[in-house]
C-alpha positions in Angstrom: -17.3 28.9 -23.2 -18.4 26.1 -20.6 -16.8 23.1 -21.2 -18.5 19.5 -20.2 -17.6 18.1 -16.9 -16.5 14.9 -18.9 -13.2 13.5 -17.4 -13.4 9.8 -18.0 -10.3 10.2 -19.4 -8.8 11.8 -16.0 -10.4 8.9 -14.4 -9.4 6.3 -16.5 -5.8 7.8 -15.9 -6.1 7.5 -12.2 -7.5 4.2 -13.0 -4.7 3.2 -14.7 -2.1 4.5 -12.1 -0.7 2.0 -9.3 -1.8 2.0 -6.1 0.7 3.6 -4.0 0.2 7.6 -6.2 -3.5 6.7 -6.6 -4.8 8.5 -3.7 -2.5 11.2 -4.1 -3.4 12.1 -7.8 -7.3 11.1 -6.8 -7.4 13.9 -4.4 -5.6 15.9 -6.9 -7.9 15.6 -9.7 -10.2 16.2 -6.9 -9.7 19.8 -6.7 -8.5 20.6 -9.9 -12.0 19.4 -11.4 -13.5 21.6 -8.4 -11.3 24.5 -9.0 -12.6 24.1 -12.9 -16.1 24.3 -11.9 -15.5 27.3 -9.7 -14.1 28.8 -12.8 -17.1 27.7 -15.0 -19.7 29.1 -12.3 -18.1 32.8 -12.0 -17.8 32.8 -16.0 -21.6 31.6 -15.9 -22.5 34.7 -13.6 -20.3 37.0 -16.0 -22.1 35.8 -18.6 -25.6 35.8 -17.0 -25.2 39.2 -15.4 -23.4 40.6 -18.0 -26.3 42.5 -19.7 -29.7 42.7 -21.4 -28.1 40.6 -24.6 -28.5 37.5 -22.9 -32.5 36.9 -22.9 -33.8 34.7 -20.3 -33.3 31.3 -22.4 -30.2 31.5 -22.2 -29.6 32.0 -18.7 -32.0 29.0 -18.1 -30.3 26.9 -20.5 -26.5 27.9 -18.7 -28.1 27.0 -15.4 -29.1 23.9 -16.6 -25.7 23.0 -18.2 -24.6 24.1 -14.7 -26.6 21.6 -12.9 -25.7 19.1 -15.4 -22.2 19.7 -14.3 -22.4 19.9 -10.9 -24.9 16.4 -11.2 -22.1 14.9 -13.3 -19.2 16.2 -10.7 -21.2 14.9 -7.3 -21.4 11.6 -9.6 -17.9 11.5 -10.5 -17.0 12.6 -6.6 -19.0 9.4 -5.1 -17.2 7.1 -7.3 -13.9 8.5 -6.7 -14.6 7.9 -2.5 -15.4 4.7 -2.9 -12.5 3.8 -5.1 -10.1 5.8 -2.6 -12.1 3.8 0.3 -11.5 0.6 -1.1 -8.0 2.0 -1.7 -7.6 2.2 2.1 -9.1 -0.9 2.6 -6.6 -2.9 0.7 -3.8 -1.2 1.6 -4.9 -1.9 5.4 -5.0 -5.7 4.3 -1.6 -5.4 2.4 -0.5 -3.8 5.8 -1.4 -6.5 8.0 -0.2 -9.1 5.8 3.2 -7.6 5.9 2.9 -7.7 9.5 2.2 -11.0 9.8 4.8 -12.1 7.4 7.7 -10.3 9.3 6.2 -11.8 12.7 6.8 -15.3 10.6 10.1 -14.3 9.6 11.7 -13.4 12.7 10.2 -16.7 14.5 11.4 -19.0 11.4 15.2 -17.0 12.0 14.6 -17.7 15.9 13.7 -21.3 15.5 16.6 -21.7 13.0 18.9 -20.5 15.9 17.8 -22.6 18.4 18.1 -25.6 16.0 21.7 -24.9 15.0 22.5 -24.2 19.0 20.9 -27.4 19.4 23.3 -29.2 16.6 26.4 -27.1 18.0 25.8 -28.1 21.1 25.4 -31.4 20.3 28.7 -31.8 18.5 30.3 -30.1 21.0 29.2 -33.0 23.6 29.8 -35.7 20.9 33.4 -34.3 20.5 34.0 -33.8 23.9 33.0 -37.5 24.5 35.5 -38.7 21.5 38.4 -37.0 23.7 37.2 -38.4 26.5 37.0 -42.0 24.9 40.5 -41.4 23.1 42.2 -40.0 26.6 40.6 -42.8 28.7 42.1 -45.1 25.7 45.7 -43.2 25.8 45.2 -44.1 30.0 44.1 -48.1 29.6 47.1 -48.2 26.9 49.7 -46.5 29.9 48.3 -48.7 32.6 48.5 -51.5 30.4 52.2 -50.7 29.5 52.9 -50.6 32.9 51.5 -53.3 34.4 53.7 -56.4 34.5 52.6 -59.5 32.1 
């Protein structure tokens, strides 16, 4: 027996899913619900072919059910690209973002660097003058010594 080609709740599941798996299991439901239609048409044309039992009503009304299903699918199908194409599009934006952030990060690590080379450097001169005082001191203090009075 045909089934409807209702799956809000398979949507609402993919939906529901986080972004990273939701185009995988988008394009899975994909052609699961296409492989169910398949399956729905060839037990239609079983059905339809099958014999005289089956008056023409009936094959009118399962071609209509059919279209029904097909209308519903291609519905389904058009929401499901543009929820996959706004997928892309954020995770382009999320892409980019990282980007810049790492770009920041490695210029705030270089300009960290530089300003500690900049302090290191700078202590190393202000210490190098402090010997310099205390050995010209240690010098005046000799020269003093020896120096007569």
């Amino acid at each position: 027996m045909v089934r409807p080609f209702c799956c809000r709740a398979d949507v609402n599941e993919l939906r529901e899913h986080g972004s990273a798996s939701k185009e995988r299991l988008t394009v899975q439901w994909l052609s699961q619900s296409m492989a169910e239609l398949r399956s729905e048409l060839a037990e239609l044309q079983q059905m339809v072919g099958g014999g005289p039992s089956g008056g023409p009503s009936k094959e009118a009304q399962f071609r209509n059910q059919l279209l029904e299903d097909l209308g519903a699918l291609r519905s389904e199908l058009g929401g499901a690209r543009l929820e996959l194409e706004a997928l892309r599009s954020r995770q382009e934006k999320t892409e980019v973002l990282v980007r810049e952030l790492q770009e920041e990060a490695v210029q705030s690590a270089d300009d960290l660097r530089r300003s500690l080379n900049l302090q290191h450097h700078h202590h190393q001169h202000h210490h190098q003058q402090q010997q310099q005082q205390h050995q010209d001191d240690v010098d005046n203090n000799k020269r003093a010594k020896l120096e007569p009075v």
